[in-house]
N, C-alpha and C positions, 0 to 999 in steps of 0.2 A: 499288329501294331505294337513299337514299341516307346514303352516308357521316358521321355527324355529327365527324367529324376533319377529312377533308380534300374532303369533298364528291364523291367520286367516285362513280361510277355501280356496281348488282353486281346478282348476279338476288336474289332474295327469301328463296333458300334456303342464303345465304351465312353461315357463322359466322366468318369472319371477311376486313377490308377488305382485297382484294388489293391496294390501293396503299399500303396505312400500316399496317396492322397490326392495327390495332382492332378487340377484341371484340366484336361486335354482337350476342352472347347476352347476357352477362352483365355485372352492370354495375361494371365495371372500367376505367376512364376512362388509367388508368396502365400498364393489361395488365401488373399485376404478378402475378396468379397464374399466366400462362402466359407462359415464356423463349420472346422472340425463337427461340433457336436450336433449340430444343426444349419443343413447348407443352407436352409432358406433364409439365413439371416446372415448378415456380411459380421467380422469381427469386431470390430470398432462399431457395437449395439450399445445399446443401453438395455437391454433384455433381460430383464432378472431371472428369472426360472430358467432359461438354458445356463445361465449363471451360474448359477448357484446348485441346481440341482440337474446336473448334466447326465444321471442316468435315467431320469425319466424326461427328458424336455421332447424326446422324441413321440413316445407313446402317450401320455397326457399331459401335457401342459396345460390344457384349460383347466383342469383338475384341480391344481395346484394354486396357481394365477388366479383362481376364483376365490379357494379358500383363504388367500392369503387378503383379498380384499373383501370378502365379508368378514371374517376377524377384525382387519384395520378398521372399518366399519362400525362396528359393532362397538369398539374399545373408543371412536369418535363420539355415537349419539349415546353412549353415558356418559361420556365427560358434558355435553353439551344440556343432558337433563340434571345433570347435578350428582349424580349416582356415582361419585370417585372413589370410595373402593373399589366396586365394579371396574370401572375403567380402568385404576391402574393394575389389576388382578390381569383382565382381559389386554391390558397394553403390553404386560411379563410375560404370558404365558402364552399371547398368539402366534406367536412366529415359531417358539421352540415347539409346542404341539404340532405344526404343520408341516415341521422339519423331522419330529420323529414319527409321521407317520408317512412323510415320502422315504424314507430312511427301512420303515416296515416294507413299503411296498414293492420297493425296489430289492429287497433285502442284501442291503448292504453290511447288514454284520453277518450277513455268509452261516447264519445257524447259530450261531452265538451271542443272542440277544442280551445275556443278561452284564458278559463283560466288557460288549459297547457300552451301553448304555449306564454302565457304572463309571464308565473310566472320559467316555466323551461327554457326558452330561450331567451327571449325581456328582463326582470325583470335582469338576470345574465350578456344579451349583454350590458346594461345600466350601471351597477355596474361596468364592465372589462373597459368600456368607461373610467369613472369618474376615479378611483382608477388606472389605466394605464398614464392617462395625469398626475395625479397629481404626480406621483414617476420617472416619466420621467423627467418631468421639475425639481425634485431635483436631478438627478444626474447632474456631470458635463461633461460627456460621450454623444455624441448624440446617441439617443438612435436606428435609424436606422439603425446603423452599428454595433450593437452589435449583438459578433458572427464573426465579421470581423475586429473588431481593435487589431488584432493580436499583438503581438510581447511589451507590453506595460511592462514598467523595472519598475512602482512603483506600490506598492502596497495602496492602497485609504483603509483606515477602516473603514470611512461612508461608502463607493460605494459597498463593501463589506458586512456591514450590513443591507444596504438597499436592496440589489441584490437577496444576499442570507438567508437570514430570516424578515423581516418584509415582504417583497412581496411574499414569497410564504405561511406564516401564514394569515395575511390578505386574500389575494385570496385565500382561502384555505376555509376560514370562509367566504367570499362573495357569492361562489359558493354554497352552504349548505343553503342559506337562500330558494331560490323556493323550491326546490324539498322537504326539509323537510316539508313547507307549504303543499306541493300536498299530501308527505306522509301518514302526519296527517289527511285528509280527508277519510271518512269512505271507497270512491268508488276506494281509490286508496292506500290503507295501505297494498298492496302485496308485498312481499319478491322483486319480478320482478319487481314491477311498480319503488318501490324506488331505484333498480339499474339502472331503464333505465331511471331515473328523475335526476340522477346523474351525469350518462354519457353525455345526451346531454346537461347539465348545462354546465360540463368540456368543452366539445367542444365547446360552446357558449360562453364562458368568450376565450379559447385561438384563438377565431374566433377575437373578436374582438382586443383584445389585441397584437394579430398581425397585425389587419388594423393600428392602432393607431401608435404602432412603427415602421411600417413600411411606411406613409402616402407620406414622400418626393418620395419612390419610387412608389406608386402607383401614384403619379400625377404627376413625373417626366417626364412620356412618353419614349415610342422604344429608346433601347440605346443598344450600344455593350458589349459585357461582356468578361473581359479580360480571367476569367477560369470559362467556361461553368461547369467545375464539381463541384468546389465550389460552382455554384450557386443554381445547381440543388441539390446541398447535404445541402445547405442553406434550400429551400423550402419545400426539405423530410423530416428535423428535424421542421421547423415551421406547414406544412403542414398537414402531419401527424403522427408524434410522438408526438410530443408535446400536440396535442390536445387527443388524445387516451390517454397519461398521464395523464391528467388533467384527464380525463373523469372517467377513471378503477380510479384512486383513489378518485374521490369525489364521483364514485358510490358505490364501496366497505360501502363508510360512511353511506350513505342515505339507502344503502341495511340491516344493520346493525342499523339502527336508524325504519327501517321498522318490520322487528324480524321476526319472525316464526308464523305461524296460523295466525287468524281471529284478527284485530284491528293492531297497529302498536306498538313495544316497547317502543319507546320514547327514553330516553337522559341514555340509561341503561350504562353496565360497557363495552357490545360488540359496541356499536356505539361510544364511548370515545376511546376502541383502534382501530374502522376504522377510525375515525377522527384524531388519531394518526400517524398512516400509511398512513394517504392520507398527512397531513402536513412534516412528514420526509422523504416521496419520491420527492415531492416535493422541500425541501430544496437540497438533494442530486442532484439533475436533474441540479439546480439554482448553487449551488455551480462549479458542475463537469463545466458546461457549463463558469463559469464565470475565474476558474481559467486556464481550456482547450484553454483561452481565450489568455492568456498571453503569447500562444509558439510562436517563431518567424514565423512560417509561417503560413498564414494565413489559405489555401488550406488545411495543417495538421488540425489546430485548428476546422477545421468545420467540417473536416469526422473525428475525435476522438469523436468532440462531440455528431454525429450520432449516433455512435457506442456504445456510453454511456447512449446514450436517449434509444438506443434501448434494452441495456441489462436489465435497470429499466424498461422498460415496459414489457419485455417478462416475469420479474418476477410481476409485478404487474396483469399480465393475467392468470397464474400461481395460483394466491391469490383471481382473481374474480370466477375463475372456481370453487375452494376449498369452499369460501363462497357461491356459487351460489349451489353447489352438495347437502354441507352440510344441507343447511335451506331446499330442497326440500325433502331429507331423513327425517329433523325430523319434517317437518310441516306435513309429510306423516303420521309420529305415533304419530306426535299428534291428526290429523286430525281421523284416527283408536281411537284413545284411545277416542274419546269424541262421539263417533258412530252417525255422522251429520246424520239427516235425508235427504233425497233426493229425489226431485219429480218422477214421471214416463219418464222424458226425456231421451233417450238414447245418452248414449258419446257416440263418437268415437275418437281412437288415433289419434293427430295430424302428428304422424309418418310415423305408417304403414294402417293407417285408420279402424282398425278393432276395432268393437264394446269392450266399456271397460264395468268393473264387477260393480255394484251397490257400491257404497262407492268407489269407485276404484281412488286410487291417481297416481299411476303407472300400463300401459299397462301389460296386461299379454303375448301376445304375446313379445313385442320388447324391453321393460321396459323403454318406455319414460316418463316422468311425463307427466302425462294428463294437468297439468296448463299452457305448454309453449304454448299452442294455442292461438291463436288470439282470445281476447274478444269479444265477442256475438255483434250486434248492437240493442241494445234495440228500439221499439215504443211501441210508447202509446196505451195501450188498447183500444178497440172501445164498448162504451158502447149505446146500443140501446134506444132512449129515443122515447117512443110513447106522438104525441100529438093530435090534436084535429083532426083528419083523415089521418094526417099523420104520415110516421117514419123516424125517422133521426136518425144518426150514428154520436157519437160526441166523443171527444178525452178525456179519464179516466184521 
């Protein structure tokens, strides 16, 4: 049987092209009902963990999916007991802990943990530090209670320009600085590597950037909270929308600044309008939130602004799925079109586990991209050195 995409050769009982992807059941020319990274789910998901964390959504995603909801969890019933250090401590910190340890798992820094993790997370927490202090002490607002000074009758055209466009284009450019550096590296210029170098930047700058603003009440100590659901609707927008914003739109950029096949695109015309789209979601998020700001009642003002954070990000997930489908479709014909040679090692799918085809970018059984798997852990060759009656085994 042959391919009508890219003409490659497959046996007859194939549902789908191990070289490009394509559906050969059903007739879906686009293979939008079944994601690259995961066919059981159509593209146009709302599915966070194949989202976001595309090399493991195969092998565990309940894993992942659980952790991220007992942290949000967790980071709710102490806002709700009164415990707001705790909660905002556990609202900073739960998403980016659970991102670098699918990060460990999957080992996507390829052996070299420590200049990931300085350049995609320490290098961004540093930057959110710096640039957070500095734009706080010029407003005239204290900046811990924004989000809660409800009901305010003048309108500030500094407090406004600062709020809502210079802080979210600056952070916007802060957050792009690591992960582009990672991208650029030969061992790390994948399509995936630069979206997941993205992502945990985003959550790493709104990790910090929420200690910062919020520090009176994390050292404030146990106190009572007049509405438990403002506060808990407080910490789910700081928590985790906010950072999952940040994330899906600086990874969208860095995914885009990564490109398709072998090497990275660089500063092309697609990474200008993900860089686009991460700064105008941005602005939207900053704006909705600051004018959401002004309704007389406070309680309102924080669940409209949930509800706002959450509509921008269900579409920004929307838009990582799209980019993430698309580069794996055409890295697949391009990766066909340049016919890589490939040693004697046998894949197997990281889906359904069954052995893939020689060249093979996508499973024939289940049509997952064979790339979402977790990278190899490399060691060093052992090369046999004879010496004067002896033999030793020493590191290539």
């Amino acid at each position: 049987m042959e391919c009508p995409r890219c003409r490659a050769q497959m046996p007859e009982v194939a549902h789908y092209c191990h070289s490009c992807g394509q559906d050969m059941v059903a007739s879906d020319p686009g293979r939008r009902k079944h994601f690259a990274v995961k066919p059981d789910e159509p593209v146009a998901s709302f599915a966070l963990v194949s989202s976001i964390m595309p090399r493991g959504a195969a092998q565990r995603p309940q894993t992942y999916r659980l952790a991220l909801i007992v942290a949000l969890a967790a980071a709710l019933l102490t806002a709700i007991a009164g415990a707001l250090p705790i909660a905002v401590l556990l609202a900073a910190f739960a998403i980016p802990i659970v991102y670098i340890v699918y990060i460990y798992d999957v080992n996507l820094w390829d052996d070299s943990p420590i200049p990931v993790t300085a350049m995609a997370f320490a290098l961004t927490g540093a930057l959110a530090i710096g640039f957070t202090l500095l734009w706080t002490n010029l407003r005239s607002a204290s900046p811990v209670t924004f989000g809660l000074e409800s009901g305010s009758s003048s309108f500030d055209v500094t407090d406004f320009l600062l709020l809502c466009l210079l802080v979210p284009v600056v952070g916007e450019i802060l957050r792009q600085i690591g992960p582009l550096f990672l991208a650029s590296r030969p061992k790390f210029d994948d399509l995936m590597d630069g979206l997941t170098f993205g992502v945990i930047s985003g959550v790493a700058y709104a990790c910090f950037d929420t200690i910062v603003k919020h520090w009176d009440l994390i050292t404030g100590g146990f106190q009572g909270v007049d509405s438990a659901a403002t506060w808990a609707a407080l910490i789910f927008l700081e928590g985790f929308i906010k950072p999952l914003l940040m994330g899906t739109a600086t990874g969208i950029a860095c995914a885009e600044f990564s490109g398709l096949g072998e090497g990275y695109d660089g500063f092309s015309g697609r990474y200008f309008r993900g860089f686009g789209e991460a700064v105008l979601v941005n602005i939207a998020y900053q704006l909705g939130v600051y004018l959401l700001n002004m309704l007389p009642f406070g309680s309102l003002s924080v669940l409209l602004s949930v509800v706002w954070g959450a509509i921008l990000l269900g579409i920004m997930i929307l838009r990582v799925r799209n980019v993430l489908h698309t580069g794996l479709m055409e890295a697949a014909m391009e990766h066909h079109a340049r016919e890589v040679e490939t040693d004697d090692i046998i894949e197997y799918c990281p889906q359904c586990e069954m052995p893939v085809l020689e060249h093979g970018s996508f499973c024939n059984a289940c049509g997952a991209a064979v790339r979402t798997g977790a990278k190899p852990h490399h060691h060093k060759a052992q090369t046999k050195v004879t010496t004067a009656g002896t033999d030793e085994e020493v590191g290539a």
